[in-house]
Backbone of each chain as nested JSON, in Angstrom:
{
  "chains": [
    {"id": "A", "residues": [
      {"number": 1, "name": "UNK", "atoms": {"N": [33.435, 10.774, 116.266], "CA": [34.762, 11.41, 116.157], "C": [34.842, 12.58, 117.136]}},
      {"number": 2, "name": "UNK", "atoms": {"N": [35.198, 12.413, 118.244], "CA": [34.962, 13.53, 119.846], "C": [36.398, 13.731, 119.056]}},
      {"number": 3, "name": "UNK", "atoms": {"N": [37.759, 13.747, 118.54], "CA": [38.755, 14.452, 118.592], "C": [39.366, 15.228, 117.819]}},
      {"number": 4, "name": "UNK", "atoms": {"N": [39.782, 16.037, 118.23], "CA": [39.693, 17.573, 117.216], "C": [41.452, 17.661, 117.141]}},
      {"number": 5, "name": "UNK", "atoms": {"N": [41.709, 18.883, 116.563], "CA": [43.351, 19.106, 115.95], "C": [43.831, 20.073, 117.584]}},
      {"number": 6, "name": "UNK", "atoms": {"N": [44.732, 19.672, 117.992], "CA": [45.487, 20.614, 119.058], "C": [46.612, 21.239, 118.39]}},
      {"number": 7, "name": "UNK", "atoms": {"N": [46.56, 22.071, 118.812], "CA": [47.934, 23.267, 118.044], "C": [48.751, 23.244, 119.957]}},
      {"number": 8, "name": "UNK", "atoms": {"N": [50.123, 22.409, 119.424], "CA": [51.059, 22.288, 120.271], "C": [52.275, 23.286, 119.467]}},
      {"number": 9, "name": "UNK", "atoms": {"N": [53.218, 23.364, 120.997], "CA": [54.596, 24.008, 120.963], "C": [55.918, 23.124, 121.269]}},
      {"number": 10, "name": "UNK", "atoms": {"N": [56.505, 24.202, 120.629], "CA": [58.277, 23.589, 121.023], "C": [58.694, 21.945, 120.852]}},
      {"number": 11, "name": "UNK", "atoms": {"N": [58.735, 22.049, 119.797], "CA": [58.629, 22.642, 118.153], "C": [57.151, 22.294, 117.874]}},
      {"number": 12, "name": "UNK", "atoms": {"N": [56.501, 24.018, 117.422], "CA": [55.013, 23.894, 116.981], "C": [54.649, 22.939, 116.279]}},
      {"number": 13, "name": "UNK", "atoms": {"N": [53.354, 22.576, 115.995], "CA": [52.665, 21.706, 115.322], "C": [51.363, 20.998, 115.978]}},
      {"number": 14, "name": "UNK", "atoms": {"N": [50.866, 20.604, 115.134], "CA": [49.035, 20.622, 115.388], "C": [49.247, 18.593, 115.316]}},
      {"number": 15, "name": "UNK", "atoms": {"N": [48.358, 18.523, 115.956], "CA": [48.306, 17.029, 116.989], "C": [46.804, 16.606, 116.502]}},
      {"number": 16, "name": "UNK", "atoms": {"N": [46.45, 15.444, 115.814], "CA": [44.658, 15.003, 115.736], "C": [44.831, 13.522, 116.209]}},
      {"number": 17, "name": "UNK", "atoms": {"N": [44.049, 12.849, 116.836], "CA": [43.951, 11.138, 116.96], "C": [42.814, 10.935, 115.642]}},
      {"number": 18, "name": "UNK", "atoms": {"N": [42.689, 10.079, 115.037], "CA": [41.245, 9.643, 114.077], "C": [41.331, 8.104, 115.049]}},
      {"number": 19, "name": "UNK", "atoms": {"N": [39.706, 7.57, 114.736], "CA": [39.683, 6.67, 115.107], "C": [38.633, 5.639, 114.275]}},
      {"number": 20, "name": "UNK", "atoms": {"N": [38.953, 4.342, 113.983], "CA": [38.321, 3.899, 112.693], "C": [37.733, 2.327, 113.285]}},
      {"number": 21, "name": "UNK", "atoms": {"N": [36.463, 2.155, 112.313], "CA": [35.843, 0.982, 112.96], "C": [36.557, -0.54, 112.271]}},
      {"number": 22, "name": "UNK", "atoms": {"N": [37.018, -0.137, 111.055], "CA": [37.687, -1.028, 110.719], "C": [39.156, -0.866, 110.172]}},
      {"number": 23, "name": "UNK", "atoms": {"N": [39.818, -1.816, 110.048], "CA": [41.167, -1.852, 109.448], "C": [40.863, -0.985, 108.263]}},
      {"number": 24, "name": "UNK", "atoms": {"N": [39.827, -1.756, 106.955], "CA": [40.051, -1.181, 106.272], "C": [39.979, 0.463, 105.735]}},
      {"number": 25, "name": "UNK", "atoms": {"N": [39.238, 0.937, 106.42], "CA": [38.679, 1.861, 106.485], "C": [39.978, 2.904, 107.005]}},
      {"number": 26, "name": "UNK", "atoms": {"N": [40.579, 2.287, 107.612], "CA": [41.3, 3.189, 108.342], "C": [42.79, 3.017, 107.544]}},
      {"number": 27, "name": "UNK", "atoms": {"N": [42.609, 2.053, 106.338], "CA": [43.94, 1.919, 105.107], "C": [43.358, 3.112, 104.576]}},
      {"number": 28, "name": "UNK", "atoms": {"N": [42.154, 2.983, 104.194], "CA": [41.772, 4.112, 102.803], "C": [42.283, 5.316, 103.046]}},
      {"number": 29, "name": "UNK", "atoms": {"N": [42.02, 5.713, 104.635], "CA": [42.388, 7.295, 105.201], "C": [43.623, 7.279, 104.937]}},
      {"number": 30, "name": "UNK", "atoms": {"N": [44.339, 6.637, 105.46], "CA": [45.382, 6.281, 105.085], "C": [46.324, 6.642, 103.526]}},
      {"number": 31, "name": "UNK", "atoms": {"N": [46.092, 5.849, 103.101], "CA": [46.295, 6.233, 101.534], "C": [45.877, 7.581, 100.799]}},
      {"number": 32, "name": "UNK", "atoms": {"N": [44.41, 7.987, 101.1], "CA": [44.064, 9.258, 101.139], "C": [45.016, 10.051, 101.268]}},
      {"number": 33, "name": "UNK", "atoms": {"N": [45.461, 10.09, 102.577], "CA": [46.524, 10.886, 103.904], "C": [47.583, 11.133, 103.011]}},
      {"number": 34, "name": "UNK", "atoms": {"N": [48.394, 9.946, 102.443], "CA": [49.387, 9.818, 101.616], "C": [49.297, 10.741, 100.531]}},
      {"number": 35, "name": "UNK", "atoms": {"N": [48.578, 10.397, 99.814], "CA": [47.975, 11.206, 97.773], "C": [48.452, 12.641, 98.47]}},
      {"number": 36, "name": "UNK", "atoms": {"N": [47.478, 13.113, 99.869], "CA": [47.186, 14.26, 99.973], "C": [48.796, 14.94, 100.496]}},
      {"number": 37, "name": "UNK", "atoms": {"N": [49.417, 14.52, 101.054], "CA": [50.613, 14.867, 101.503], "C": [51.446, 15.097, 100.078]}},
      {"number": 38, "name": "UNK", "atoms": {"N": [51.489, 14.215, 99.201], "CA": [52.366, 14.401, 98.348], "C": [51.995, 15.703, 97.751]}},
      {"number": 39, "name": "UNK", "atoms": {"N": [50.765, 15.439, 97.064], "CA": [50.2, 16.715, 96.383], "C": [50.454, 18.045, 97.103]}},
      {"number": 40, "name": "UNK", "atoms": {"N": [50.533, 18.332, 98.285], "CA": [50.947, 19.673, 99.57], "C": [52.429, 20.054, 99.48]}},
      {"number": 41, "name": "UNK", "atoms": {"N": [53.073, 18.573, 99.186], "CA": [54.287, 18.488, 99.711], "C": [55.115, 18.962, 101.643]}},
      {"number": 42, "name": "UNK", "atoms": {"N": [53.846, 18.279, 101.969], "CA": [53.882, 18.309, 103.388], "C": [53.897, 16.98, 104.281]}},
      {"number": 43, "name": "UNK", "atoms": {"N": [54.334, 16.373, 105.004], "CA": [54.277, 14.756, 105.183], "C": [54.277, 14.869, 106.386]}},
      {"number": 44, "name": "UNK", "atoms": {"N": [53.285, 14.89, 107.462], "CA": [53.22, 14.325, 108.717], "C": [53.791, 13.742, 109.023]}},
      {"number": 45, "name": "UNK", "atoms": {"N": [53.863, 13.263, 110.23], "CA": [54.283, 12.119, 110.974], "C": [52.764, 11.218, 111.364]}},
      {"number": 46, "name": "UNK", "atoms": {"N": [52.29, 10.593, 111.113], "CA": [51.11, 9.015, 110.968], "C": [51.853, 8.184, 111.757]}},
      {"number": 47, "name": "UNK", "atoms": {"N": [50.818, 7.704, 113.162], "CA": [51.387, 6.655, 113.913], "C": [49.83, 6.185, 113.212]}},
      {"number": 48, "name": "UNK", "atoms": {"N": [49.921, 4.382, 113.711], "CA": [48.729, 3.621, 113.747], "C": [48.922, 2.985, 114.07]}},
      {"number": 49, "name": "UNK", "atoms": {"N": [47.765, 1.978, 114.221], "CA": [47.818, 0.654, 114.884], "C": [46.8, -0.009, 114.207]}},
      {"number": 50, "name": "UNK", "atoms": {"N": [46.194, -0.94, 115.126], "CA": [45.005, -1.095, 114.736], "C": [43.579, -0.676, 114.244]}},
      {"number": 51, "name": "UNK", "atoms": {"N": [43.4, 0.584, 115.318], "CA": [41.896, 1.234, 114.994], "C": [41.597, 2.795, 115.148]}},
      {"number": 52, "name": "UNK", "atoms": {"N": [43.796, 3.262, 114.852], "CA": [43.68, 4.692, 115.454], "C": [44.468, 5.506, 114.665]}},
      {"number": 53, "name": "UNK", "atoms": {"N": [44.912, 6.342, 114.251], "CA": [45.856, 6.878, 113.347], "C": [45.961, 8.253, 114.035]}},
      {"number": 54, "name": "UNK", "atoms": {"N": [47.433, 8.33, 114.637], "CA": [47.956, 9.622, 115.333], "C": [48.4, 10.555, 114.302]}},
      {"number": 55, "name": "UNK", "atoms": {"N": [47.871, 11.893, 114.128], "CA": [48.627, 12.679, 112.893], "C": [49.321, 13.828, 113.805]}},
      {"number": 56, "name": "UNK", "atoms": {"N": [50.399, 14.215, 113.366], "CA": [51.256, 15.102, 113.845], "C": [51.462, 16.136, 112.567]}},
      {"number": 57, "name": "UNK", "atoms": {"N": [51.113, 17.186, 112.36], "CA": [51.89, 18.34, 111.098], "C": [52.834, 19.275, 111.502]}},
      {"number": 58, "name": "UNK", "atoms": {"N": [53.592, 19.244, 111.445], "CA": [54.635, 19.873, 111.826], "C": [54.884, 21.339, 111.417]}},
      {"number": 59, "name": "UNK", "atoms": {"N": [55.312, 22.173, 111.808], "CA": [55.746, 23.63, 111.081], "C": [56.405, 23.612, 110.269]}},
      {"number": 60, "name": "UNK", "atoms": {"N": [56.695, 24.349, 109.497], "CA": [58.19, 24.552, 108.278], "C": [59.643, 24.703, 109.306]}},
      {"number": 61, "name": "UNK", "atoms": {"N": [60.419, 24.008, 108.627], "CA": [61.34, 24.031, 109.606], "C": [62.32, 25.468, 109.906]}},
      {"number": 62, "name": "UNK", "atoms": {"N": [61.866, 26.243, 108.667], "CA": [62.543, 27.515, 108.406], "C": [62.14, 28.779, 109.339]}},
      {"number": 63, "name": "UNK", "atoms": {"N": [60.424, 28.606, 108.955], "CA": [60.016, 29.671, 110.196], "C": [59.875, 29.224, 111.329]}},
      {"number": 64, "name": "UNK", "atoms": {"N": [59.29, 27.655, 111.777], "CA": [59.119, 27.481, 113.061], "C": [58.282, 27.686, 113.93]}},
      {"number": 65, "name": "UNK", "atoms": {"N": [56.986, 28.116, 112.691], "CA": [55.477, 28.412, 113.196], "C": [54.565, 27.865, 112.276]}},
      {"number": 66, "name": "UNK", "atoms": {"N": [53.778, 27.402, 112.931], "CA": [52.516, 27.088, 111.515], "C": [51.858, 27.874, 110.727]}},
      {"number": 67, "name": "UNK", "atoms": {"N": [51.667, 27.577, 109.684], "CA": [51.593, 28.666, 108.348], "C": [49.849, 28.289, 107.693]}},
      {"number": 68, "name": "UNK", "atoms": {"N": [49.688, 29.153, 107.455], "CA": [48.148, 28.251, 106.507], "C": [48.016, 27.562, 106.088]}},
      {"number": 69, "name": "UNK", "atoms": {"N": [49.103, 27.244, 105.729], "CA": [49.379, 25.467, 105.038], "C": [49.451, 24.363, 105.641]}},
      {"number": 70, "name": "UNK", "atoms": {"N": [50.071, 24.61, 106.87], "CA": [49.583, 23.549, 107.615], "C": [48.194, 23.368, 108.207]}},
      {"number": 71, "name": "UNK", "atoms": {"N": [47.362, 24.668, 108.61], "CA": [45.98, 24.251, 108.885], "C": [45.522, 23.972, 107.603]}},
      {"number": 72, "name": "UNK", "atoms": {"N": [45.474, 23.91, 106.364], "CA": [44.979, 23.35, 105.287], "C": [44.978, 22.414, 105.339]}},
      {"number": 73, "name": "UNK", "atoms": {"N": [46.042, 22.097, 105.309], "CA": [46.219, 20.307, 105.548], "C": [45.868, 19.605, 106.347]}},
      {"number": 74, "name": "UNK", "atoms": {"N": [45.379, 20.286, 107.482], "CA": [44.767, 19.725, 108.946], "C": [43.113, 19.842, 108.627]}},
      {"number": 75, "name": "UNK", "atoms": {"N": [42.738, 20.752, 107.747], "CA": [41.097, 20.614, 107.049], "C": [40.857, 19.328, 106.202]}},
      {"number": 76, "name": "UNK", "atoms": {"N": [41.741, 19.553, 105.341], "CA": [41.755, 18.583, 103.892], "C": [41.684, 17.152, 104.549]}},
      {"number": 77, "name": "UNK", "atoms": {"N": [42.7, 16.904, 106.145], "CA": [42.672, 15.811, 106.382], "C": [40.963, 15.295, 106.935]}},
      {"number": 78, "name": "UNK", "atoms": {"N": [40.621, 16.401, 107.567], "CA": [39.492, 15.884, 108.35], "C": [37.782, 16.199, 106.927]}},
      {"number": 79, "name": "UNK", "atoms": {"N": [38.597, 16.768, 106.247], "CA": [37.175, 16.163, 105.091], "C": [37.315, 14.409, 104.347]}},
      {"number": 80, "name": "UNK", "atoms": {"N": [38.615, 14.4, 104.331], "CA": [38.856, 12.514, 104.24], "C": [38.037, 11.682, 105.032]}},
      {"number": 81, "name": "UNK", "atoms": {"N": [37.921, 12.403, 106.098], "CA": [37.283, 11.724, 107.158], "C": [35.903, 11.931, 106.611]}},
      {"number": 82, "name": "UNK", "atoms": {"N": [35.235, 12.985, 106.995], "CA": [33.626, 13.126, 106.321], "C": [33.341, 12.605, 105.404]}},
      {"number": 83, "name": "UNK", "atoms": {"N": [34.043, 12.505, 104.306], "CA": [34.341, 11.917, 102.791], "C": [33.032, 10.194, 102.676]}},
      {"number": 84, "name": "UNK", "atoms": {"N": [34.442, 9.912, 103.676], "CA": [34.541, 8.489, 104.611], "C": [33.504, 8.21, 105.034]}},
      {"number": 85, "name": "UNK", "atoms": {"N": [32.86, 9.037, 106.019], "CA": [31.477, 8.697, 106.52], "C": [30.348, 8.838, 105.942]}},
      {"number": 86, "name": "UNK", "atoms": {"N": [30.393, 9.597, 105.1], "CA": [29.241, 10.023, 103.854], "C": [28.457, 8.865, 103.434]}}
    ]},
    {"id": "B", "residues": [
      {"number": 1, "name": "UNK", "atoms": {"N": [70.325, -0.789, 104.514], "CA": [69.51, -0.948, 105.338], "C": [70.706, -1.468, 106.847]}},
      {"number": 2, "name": "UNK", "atoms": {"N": [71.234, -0.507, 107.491], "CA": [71.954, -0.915, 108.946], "C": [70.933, -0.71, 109.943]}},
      {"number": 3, "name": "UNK", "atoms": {"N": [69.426, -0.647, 110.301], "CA": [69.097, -0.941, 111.224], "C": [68.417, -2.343, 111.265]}},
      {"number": 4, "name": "UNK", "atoms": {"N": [68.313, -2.78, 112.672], "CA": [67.81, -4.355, 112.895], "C": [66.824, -4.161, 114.016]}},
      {"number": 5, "name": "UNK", "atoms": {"N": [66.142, -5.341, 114.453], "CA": [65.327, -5.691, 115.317], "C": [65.803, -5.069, 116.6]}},
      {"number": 6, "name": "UNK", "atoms": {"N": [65.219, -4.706, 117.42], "CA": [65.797, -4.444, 119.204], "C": [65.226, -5.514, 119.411]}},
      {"number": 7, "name": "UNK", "atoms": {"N": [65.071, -5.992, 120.215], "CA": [63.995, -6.284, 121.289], "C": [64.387, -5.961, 122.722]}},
      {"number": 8, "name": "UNK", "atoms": {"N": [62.769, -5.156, 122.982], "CA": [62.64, -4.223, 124.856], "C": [61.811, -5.125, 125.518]}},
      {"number": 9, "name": "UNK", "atoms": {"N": [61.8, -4.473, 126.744], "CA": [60.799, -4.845, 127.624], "C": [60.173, -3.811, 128.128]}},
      {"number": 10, "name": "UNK", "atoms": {"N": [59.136, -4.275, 129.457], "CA": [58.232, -3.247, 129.903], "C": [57.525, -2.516, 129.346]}},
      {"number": 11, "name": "UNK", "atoms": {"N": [56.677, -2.662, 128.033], "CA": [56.075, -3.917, 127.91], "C": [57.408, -4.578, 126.585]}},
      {"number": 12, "name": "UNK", "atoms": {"N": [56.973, -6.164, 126.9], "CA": [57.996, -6.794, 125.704], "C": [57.628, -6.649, 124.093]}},
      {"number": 13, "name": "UNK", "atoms": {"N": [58.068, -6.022, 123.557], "CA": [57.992, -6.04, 121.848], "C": [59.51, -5.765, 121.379]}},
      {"number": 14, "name": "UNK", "atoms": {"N": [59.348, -5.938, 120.073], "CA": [60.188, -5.942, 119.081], "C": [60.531, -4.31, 117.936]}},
      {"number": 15, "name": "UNK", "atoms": {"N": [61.332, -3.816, 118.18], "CA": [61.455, -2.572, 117.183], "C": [62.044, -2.988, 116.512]}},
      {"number": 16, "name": "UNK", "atoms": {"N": [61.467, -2.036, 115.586], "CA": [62.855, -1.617, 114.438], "C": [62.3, 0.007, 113.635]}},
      {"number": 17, "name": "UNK", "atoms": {"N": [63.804, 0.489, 112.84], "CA": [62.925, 1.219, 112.096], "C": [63.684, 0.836, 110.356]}},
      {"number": 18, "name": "UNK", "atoms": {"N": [62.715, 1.105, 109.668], "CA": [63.148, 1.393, 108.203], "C": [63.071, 2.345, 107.704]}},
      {"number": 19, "name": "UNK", "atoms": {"N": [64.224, 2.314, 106.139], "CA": [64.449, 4.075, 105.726], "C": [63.675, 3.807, 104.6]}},
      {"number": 20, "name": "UNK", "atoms": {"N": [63.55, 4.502, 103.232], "CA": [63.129, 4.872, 101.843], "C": [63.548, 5.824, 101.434]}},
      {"number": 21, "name": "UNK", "atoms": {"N": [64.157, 5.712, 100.446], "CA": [64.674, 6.593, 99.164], "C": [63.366, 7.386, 99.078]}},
      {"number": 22, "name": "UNK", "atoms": {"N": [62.089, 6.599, 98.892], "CA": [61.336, 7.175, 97.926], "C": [59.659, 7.119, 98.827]}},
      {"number": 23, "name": "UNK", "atoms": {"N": [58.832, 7.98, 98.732], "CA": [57.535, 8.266, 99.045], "C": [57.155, 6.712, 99.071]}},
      {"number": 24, "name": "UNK", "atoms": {"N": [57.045, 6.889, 97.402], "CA": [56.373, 5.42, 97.018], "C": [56.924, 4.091, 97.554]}},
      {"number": 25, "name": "UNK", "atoms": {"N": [58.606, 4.684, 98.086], "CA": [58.724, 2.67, 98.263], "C": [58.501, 2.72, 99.394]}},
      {"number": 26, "name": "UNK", "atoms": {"N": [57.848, 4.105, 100.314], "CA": [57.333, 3.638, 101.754], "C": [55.933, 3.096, 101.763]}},
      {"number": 27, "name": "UNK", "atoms": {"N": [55.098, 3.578, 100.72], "CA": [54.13, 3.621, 100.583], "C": [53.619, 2.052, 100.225]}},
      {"number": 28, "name": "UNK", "atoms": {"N": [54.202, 1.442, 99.299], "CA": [54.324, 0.209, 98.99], "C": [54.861, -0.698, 100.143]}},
      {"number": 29, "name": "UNK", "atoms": {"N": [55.678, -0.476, 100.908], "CA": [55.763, -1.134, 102.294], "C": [54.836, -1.266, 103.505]}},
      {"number": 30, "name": "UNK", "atoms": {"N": [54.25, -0.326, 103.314], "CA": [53.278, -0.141, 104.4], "C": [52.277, -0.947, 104.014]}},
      {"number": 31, "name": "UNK", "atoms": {"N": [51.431, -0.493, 102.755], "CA": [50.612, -1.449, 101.979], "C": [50.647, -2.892, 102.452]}},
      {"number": 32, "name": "UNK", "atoms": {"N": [52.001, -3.127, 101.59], "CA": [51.696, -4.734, 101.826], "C": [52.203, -4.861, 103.292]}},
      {"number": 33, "name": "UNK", "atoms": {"N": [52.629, -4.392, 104.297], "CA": [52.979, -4.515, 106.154], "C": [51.417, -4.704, 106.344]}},
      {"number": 34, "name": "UNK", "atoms": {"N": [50.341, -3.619, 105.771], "CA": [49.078, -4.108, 106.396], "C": [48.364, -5.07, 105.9]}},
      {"number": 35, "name": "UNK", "atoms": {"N": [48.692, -5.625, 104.804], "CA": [48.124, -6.564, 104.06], "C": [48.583, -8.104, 104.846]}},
      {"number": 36, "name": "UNK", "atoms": {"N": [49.827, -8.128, 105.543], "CA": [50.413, -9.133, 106.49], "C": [49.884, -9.09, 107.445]}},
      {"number": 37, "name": "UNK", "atoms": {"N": [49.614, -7.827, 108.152], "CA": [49.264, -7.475, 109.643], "C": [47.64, -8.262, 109.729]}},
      {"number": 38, "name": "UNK", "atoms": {"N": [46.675, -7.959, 108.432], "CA": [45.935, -8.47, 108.486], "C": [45.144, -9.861, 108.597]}},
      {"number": 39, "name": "UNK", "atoms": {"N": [46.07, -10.546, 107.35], "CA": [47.171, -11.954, 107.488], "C": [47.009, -12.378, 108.88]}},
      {"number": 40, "name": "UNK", "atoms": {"N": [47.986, -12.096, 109.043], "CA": [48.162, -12.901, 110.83], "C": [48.019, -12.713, 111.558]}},
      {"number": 41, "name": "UNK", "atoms": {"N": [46.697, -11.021, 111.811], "CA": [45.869, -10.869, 113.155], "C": [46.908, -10.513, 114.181]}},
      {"number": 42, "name": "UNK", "atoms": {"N": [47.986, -9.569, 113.603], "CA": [48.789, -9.035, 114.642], "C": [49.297, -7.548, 113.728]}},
      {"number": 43, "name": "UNK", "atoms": {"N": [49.034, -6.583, 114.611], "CA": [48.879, -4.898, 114.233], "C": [49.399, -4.618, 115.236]}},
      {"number": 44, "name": "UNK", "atoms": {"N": [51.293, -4.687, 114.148], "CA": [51.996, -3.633, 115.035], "C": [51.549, -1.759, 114.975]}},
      {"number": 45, "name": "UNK", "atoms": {"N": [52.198, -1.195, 115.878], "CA": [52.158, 0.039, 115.443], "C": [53.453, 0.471, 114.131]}},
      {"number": 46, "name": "UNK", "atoms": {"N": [52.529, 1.192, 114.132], "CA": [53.671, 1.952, 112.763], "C": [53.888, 3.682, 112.665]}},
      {"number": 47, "name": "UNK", "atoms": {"N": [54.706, 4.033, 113.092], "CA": [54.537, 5.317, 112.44], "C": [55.639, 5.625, 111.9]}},
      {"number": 48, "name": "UNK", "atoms": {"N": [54.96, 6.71, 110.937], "CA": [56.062, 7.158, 109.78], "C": [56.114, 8.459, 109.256]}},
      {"number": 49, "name": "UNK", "atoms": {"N": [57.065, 9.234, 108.34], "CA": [56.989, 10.551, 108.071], "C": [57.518, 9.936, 106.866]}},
      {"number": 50, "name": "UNK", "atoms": {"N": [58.231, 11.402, 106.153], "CA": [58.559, 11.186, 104.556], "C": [59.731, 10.047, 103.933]}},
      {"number": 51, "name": "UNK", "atoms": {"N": [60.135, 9.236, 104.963], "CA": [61.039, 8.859, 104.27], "C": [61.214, 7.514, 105.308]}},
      {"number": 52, "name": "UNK", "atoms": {"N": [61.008, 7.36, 106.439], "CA": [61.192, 6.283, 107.642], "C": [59.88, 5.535, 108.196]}},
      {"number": 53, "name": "UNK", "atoms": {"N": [59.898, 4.748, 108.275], "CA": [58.796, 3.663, 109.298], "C": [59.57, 3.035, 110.389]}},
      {"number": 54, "name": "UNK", "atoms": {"N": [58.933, 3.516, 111.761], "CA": [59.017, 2.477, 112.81], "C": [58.245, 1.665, 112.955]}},
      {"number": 55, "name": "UNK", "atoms": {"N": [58.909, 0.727, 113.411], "CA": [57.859, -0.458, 113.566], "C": [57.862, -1.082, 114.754]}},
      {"number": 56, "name": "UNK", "atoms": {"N": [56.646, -1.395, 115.407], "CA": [56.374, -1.686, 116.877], "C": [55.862, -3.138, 117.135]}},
      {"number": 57, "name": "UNK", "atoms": {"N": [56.322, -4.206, 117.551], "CA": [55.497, -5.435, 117.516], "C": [55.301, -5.663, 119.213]}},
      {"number": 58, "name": "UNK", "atoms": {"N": [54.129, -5.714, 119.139], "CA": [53.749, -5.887, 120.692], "C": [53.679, -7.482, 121.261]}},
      {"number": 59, "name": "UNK", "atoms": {"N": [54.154, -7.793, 122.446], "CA": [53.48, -9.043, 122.582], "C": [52.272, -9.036, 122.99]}},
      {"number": 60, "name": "UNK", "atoms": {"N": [51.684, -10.718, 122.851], "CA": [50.518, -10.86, 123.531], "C": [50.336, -10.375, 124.483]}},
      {"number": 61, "name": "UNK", "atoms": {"N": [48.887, -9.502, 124.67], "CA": [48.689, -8.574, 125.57], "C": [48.589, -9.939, 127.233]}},
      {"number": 62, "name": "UNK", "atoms": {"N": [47.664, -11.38, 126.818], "CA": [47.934, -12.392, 128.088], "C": [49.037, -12.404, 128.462]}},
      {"number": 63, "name": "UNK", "atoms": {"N": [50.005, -13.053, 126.947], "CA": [51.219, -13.903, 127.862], "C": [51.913, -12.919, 127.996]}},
      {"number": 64, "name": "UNK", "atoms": {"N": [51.905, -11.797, 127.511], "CA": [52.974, -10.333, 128.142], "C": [54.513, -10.831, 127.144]}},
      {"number": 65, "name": "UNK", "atoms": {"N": [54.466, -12.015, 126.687], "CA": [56.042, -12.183, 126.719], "C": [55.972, -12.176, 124.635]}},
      {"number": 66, "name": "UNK", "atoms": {"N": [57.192, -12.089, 124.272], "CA": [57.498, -12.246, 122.539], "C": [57.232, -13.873, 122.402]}},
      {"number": 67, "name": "UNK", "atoms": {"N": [56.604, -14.425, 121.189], "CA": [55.969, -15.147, 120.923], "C": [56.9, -15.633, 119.485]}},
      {"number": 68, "name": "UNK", "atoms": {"N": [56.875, -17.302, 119.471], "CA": [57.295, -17.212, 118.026], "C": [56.293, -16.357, 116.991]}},
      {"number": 69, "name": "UNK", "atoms": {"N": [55.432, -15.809, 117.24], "CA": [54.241, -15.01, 115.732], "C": [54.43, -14.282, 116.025]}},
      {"number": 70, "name": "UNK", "atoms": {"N": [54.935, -13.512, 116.627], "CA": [55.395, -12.025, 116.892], "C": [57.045, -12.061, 115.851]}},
      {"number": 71, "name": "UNK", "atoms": {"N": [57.718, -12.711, 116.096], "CA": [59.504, -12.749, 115.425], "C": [59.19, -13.421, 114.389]}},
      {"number": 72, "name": "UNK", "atoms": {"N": [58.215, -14.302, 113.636], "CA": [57.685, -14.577, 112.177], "C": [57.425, -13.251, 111.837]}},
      {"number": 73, "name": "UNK", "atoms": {"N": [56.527, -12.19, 112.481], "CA": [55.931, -11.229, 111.672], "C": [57.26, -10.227, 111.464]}},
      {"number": 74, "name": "UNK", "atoms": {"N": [58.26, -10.438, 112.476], "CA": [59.253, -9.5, 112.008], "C": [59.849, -9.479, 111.108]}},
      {"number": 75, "name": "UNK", "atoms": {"N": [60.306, -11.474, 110.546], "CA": [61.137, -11.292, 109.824], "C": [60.322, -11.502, 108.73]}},
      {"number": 76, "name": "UNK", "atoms": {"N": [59.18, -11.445, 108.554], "CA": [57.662, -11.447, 106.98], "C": [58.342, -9.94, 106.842]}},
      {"number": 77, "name": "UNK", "atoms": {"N": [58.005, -9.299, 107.521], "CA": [58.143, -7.399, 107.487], "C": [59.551, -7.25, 106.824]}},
      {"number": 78, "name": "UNK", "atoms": {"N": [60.718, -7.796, 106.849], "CA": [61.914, -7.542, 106.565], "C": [62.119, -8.347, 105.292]}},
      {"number": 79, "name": "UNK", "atoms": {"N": [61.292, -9.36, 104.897], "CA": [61.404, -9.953, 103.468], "C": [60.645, -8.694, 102.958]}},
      {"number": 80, "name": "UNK", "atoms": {"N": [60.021, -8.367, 103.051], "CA": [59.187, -7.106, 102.141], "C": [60.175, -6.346, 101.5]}},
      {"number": 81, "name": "UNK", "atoms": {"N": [61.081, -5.875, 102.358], "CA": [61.898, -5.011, 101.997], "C": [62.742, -5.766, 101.134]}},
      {"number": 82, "name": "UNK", "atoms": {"N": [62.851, -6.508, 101.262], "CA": [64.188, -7.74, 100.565], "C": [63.715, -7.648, 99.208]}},
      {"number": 83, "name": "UNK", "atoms": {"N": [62.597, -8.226, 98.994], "CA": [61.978, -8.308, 98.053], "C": [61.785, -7.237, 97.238]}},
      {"number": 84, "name": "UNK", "atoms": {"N": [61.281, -6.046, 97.721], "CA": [61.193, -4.368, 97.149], "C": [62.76, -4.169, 96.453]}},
      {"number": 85, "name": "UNK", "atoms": {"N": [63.952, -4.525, 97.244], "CA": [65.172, -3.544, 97.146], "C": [65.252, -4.711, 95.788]}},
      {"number": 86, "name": "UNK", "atoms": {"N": [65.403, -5.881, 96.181], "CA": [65.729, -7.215, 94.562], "C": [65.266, -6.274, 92.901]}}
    ]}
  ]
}
């Protein structure tokens, strides 16, 4: 896993690729991803495909900067991952 | 549901996007979208946020061109929904 979270601008928000050896593996994160969003009440934007899952977290749309909450959620996501590999 | 299929070129695939009322009835779409995708060995892209899925069907990366199993998987993907809203 060489790819890490980028903190982009206009309109802020933090950028990760994951990359998975199998389909299934890369449902579970997936679903994970999901539980965990609801519970935050924060919902990315998740591209995928086959063996890659693009996460995008976006800022609050109110302030327009990322808040601790969104790097939380950018941790929480990448212990899914460790979780995973364990 | 007023959106439908495009179909682009450069490269040739098939869009569309879908909406949801609800977390869960995206969540349940996606599910069974990968449970098809797996099915028939064709993984469109997908990405999605709280409430929408796009959906990306690529053609064969040889023949470059849309395939009848490419416009089966579209309209499998659009019974899902048929079936969900019933």
């Amino acid at each position: 896993m060489k790819h890490q979270w980028q903190e982009r601008g206009r309109p802020a928000r933090l950028e990760r690729r994951y990359e998975f050896d199998s389909y299934q593996a890369l449902r579970d994160f997936l679903d994970q991803a999901a539980e965990l969003s609801e519970r935050e009440g924060l919902y990315p934007d998740m591209g995928f495909g086959r063996d890659y899952v693009n996460m995008t977290i976006h800022s609050d749309e109110s302030s327009g900067v990322l808040e601790p909450l969104q790097h939380r959620l950018a941790e929480a996501l990448d212990r899914l991952i460790t979780e995973q590999i364990d």
